[in-house]
C-alpha positions in Angstrom: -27.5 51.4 5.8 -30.5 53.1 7.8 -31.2 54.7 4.4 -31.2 51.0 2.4 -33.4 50.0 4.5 -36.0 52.7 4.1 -35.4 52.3 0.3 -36.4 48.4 0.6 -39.1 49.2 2.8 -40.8 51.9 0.4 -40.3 49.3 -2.4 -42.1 46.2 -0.6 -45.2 45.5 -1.7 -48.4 45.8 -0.3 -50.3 42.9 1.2 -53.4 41.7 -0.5 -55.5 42.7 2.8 -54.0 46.6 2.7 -54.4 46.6 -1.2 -57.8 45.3 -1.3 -58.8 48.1 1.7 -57.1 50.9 -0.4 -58.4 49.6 -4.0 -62.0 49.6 -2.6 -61.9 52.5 -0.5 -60.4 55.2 -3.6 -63.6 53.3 -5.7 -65.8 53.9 -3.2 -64.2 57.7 -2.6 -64.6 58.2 -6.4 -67.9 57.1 -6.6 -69.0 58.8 -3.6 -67.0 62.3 -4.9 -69.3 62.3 -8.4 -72.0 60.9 -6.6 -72.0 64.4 -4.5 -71.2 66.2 -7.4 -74.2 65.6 -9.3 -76.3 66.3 -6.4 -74.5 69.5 -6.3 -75.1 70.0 -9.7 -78.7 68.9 -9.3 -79.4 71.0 -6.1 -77.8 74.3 -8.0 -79.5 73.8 -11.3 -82.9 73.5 -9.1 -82.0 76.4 -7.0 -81.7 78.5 -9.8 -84.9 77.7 -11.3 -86.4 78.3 -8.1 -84.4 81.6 -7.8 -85.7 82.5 -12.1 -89.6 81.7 -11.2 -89.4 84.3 -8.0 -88.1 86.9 -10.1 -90.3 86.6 -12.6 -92.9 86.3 -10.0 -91.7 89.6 -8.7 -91.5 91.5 -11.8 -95.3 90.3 -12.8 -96.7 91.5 -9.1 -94.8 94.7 -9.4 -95.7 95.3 -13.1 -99.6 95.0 -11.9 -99.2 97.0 -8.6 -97.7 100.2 -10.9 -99.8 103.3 -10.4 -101.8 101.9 -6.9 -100.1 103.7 -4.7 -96.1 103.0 -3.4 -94.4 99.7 -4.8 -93.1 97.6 -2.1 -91.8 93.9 -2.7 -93.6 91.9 -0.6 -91.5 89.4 1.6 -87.3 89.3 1.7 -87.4 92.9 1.0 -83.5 92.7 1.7 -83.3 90.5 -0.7 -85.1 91.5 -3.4 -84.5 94.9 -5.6 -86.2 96.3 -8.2 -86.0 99.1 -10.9 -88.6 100.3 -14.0 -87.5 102.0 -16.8 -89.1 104.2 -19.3 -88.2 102.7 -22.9 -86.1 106.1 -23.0 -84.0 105.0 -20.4 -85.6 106.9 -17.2 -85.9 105.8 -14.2 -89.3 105.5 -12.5 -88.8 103.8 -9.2 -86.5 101.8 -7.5 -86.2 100.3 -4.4 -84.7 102.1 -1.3 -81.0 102.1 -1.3 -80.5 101.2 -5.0 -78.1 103.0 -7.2 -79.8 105.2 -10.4 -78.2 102.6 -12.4 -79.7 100.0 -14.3 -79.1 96.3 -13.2 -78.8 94.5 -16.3 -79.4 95.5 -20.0 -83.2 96.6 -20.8 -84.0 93.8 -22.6 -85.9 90.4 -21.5 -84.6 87.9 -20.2 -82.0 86.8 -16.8 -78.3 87.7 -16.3 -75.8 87.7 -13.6 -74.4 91.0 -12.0 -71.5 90.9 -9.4 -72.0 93.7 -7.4 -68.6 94.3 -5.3 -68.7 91.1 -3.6 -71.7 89.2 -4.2 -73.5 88.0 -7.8 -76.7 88.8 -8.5 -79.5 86.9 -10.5 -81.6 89.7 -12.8 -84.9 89.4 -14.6 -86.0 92.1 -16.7 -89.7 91.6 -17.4 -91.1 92.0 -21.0 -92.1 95.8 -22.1 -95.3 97.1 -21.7 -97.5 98.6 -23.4 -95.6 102.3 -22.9 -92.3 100.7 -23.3 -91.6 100.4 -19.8 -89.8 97.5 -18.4 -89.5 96.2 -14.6 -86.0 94.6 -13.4 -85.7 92.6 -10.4 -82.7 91.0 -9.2 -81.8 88.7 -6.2 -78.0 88.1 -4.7 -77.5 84.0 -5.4 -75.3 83.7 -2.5 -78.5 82.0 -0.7 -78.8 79.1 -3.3 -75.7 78.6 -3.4 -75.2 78.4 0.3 -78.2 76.0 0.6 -76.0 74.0 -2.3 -72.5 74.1 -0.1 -74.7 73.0 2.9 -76.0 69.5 1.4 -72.9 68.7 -0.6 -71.4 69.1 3.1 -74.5 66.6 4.6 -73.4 64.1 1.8 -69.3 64.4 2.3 -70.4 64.5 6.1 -70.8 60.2 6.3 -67.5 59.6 4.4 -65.6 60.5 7.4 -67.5 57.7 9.5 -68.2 55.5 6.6 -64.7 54.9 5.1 -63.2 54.2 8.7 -65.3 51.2 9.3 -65.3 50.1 5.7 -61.4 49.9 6.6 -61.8 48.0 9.4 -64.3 45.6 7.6 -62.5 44.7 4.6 -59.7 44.0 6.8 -61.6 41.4 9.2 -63.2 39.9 5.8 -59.8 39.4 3.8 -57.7 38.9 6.7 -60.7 35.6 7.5 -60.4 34.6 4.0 -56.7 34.6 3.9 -56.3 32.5 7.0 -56.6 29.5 4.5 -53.8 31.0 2.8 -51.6 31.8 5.8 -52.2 28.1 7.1 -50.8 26.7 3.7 -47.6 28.8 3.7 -46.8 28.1 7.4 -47.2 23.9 6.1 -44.8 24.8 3.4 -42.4 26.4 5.0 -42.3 23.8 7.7 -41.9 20.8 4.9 -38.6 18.6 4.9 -36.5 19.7 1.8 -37.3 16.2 0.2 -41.2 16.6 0.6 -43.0 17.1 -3.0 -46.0 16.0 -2.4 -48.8 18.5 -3.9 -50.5 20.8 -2.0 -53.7 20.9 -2.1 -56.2 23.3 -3.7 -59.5 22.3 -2.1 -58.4 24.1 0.8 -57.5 27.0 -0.4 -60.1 30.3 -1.5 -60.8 30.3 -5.6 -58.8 33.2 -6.5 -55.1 31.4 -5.1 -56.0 27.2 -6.2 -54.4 28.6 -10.1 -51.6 29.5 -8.2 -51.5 26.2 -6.3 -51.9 24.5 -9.4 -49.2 26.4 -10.7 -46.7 25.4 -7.8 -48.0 21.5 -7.8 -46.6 21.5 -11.6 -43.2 23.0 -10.3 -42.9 20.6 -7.4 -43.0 18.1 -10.2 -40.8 19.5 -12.2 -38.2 19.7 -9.3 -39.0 16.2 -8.2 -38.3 15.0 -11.8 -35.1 17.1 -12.0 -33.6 16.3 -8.7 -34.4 12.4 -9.1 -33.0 12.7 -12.7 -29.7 14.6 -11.5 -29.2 11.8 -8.7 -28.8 9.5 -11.8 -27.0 11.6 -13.8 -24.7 12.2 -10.9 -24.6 8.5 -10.1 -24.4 7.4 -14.2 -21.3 10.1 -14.4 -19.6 8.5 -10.7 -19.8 5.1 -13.1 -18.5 6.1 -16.2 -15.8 7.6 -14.2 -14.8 4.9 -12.0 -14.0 2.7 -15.1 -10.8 4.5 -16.3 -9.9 5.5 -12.8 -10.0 1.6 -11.9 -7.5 0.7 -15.0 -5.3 3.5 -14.3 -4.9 2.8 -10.9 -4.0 -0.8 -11.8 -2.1 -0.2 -14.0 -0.1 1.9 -12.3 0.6 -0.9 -9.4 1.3 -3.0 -12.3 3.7 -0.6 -13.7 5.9 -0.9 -9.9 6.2 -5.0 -11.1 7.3 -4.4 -14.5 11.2 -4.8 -15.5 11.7 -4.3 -19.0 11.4 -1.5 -20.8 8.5 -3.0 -23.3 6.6 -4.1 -20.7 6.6 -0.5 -18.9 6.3 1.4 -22.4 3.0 -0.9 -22.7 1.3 -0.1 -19.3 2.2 3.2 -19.7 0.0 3.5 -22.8 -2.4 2.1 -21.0 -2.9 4.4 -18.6 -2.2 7.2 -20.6 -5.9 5.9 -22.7 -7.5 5.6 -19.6 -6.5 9.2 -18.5 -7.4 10.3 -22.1 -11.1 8.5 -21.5 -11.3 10.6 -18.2 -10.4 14.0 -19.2 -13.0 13.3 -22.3 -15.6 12.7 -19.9 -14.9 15.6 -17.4 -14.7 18.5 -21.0 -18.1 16.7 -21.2 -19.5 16.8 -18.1 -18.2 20.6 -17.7 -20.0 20.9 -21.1 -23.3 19.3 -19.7 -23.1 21.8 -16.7 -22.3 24.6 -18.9 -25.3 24.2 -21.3 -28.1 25.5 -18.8 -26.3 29.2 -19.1 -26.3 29.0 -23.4 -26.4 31.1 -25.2 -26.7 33.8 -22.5 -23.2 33.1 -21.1 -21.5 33.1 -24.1 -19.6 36.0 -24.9 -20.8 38.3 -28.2 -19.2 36.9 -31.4 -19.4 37.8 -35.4 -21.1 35.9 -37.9 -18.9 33.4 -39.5 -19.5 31.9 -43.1 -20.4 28.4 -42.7 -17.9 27.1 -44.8 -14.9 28.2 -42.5 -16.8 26.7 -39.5 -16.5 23.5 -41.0 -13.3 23.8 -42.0 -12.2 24.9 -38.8 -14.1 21.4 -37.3 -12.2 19.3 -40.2 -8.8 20.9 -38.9 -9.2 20.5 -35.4 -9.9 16.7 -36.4 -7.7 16.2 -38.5 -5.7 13.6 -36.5 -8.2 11.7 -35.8 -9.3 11.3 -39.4 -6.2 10.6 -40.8 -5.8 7.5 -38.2 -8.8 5.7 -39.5 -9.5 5.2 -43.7 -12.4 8.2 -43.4 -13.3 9.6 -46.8 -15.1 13.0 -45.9 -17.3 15.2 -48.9 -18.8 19.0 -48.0 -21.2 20.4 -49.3 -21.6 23.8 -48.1 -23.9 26.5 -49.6 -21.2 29.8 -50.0 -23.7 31.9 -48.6 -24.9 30.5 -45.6 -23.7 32.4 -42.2 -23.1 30.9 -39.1 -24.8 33.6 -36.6 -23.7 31.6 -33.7 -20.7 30.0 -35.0 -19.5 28.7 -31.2 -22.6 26.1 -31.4 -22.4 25.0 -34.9 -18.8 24.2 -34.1 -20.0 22.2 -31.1 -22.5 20.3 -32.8 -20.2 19.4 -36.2 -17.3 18.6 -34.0 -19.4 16.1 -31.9 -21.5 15.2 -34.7 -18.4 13.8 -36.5 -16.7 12.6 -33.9 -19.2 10.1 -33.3 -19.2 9.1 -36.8 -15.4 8.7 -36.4 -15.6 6.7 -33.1 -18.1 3.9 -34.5 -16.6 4.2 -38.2 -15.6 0.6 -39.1 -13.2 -0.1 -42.0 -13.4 2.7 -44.8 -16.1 4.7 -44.3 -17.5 7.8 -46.5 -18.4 10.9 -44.2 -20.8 13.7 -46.2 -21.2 17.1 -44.8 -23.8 19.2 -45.8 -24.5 22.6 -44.6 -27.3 25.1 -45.9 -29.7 28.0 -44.9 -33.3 27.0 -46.1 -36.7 28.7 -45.0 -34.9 31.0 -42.1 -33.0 27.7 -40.7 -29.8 26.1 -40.7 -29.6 22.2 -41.5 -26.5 20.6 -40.5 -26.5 17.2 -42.3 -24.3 14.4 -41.6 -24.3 11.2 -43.4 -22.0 8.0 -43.4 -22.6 4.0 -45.6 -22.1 3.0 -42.1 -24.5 0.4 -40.6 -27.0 2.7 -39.3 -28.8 3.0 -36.1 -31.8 0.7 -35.8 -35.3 2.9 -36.0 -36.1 1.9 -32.5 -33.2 3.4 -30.9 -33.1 7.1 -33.1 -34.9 8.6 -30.0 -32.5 6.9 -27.2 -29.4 7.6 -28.8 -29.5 11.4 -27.8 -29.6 10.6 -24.1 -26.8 10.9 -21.8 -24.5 8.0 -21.3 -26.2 5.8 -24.1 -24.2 3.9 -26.3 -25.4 0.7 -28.4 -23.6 -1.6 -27.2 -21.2 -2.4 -24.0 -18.2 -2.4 -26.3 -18.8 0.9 -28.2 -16.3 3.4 -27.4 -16.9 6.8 -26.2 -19.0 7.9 -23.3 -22.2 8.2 -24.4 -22.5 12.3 -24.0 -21.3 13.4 -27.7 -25.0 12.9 -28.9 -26.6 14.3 -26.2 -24.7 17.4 -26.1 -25.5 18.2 -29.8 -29.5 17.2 -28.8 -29.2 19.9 -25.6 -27.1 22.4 -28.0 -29.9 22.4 -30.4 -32.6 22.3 -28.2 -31.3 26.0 -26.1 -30.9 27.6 -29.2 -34.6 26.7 -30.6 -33.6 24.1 -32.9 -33.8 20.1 -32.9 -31.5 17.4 -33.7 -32.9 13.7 -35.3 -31.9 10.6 -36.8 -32.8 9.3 -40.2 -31.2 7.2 -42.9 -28.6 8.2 -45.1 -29.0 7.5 -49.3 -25.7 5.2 -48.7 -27.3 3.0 -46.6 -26.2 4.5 -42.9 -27.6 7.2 -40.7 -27.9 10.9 -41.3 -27.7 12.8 -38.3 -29.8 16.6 -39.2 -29.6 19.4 -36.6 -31.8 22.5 -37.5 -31.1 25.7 -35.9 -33.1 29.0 -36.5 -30.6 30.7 -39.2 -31.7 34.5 -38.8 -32.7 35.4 -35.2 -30.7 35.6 -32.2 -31.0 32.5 -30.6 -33.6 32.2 -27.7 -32.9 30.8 -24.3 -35.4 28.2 -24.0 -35.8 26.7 -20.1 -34.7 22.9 -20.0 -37.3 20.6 -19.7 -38.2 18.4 -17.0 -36.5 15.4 -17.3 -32.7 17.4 -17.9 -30.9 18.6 -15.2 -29.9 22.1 -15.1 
């Protein structure tokens, strides 16, 4: 446990105040790093210029003092050495304490020695007139001490500097934030009910998006939770209907006598229980929809054509009660790549055409893959849906008139189906004088989970 917690510790993010502080103070330890860097660089290239122009001083006072009497460097003897050689390679003169060596090739021009444990800067003058050349040489160590020492002078302020540029950014955020703190501490004392927007005035620039951003949410939930109080209350309705008549009926069944009479109530109430058990698979479908089609298990690719005959079997009773002509037309090629929701959608699809079919009705199926979509087209010579209720039809617990049967929900579900995988579902008029009911679906890719809108519940 002790160790969890350390884990979850590490792993909680910074606060804007300590992330600002750290953000600016690397910038500023960057900036501040190359900003001594080129003055080192500076300060070393000008030291050894300096460094160059003394030698060759050196070797032009030496060159003029030859033959006057004993050469002597003048100033920093102990830093300066020198040596002249003969353009056959003898020595004339060297300072005291120099090695019979020669510091650097006998050619003009400046090159670095190390000499055990220090580098030295030489300059060996042009030849003379006799051939003779002068080499001088200097250690470096003293330029590039004088180098080490102001790079030091500049890091020096960082270690003062960066403390109380801490300490102000902190009292600066942590002022500008207050604003920000304030609002939280109002939200988080707020009555669960409360959606009221917050508002953005009072907050700094950078955070009123995000403000914005949580107003639009607080309406969405508002909207949802005042929409799933209805639905909640519409579904307690629809409910209470059947459970009315079977309870009813079944104190009515306690007075019946004869046989007839019981066998008649009983059918009564088994309807009514039939009604309610449709209503809770469609309810439990309603609920279920917010978790498609991530929820549903992996499946293959069906052909179309044995989706729809699967559908047709599993109604078959109900179209053989009613005089329901039904024609497919399915293209052989098509594939069902989610074959659970095309079932869902044909199966409710024509089972409302079933439930408000009146007298002989002709049923048309057509299924086909067009353009990278799948169109699901069902057609009937019924009498239509009127134009200004195509869009109300596919809301829950609509039907278009008191006496229709069903509950309202089979249309819906095909609309919400449609809608979580990507696709739509409309209403238009069929060549036969009835409604076509089209549901398009994306045919190739893997359906995409698309977040239900504001005015469904979820």
């Amino acid at each position: 446990m002790p160790e969890a917690l350390t884990t979850a510790s590490r792993r909680t993010p910074l606060s804007i105040r300590r992330r600002l502080r750290r953000d600016i103070l690397i910038v500023l330890a960057v900036l501040w790093a190359l900003f001594t860097a080129l003055g080192l660089g500076v300060v070393i290239h000008a030291g050894r210029a300096d460094l160059d122009e003394d030698l060759a001083l050196c070797a032009a006072l030496i060159d003029e003092r030859r033959g006057s009497g004993p050469l002597r460097l003048p100033e920093r003897p102990e830093e300066l050495m020198f040596q002249i050689w003969t353009a056959d390679g003898r020595l004339l003169a060297r300072s005291a304490g120099l090695a019979p060596e020669p510091l650097a090739a006998l050619r003009q021009g400046y090159s670095n020695r190390f000499d055990g444990h220090r580098v030295l800067r030489v300059y060996a003058s042009a030849a003379d007139a006799d051939g003779s050349r002068v080499l001088v040489a200097a250690p470096a160590w003293n330029h590039q001490q004088g180098a080490r020492t102001l790079a030091l002078w500049l890091l020096l302020p960082a270690a003062v500097v960066f403390p109380l540029l801490a300490a102000g950014i902190s009292l600066v955020v942590g002022r500008a934030m207050r604003e920000v703190a304030g609002e939280a501490d109002r939200i988080a004392r707020r009555d669960p009910d409360d959606f009221d927007p917050l508002a953005p005035e009072r907050l700094p620039e950078e955070v009123r998006p995000l403000a914005g951003a949580f107003n639009v949410l607080l309406q969405r939930l508002a909207t949802a939770l005042d929409d799933e109080r209805r639905f909640n209350d519409s579904a307690a309705h629809e409910l209470r209907t059947p459970l009315s008549a079977i309870r009813v009926d079944a104190q009515a069944l306690l007075r019946r006598e004869t046989r007839a009479e019981v066998a008649l109530v009983l059918q009564r109430i088994v309807s009514a229980s039939a009604a309610c058990a449709r209503l809770v698979e469609e309810l439990l479908m309603i609920a279920r929809l917010s978790a498609w089609p991530a929820a549903l298990p992996p499946s293959a690719p069906l052909p179309l054509s044995a989706v729809v005959e699967l559908v047709l079997r599993d109604l078959a009773p109900q179209i053989e009660a009613r005089p329901i002509e039904i024609a497919c037309e399915v293209a052989p090629d098509a594939v069902a790549r989610f074959p659970e929701a095309v079932h869902l959608i044909l199966r409710n699809l024509l089972e409302n055409v079933i439930r408000h079919a009146r007298g002989a009705t002709r049923v048309k199926i057509e299924a086909r893959e067009r353009d990278g979509f799948l169109q699901l087209l069902v057609a009937d010579d019924g009498c239509g849906i009127p134009e200004a209720q195509r869009v109300r039809v596919f809301e829950r617990f609509v039907r278009l008139g008191e006496t229709e049967p069903g509950t309202g929900l089979g249309l819906y579900i095909v609309r919400r189906v449609a809608e979580r995988l990507g696709g739509s579902a409309v209403v238009g008029d069929s060549e036969a004088g009835g409604a076509t009911l089209v549901v398009v679906l994306p045919a190739r890719l893997l359906p995409a989970v698309r977040p239900a809108a504001a005015d469904e519940p979820p």
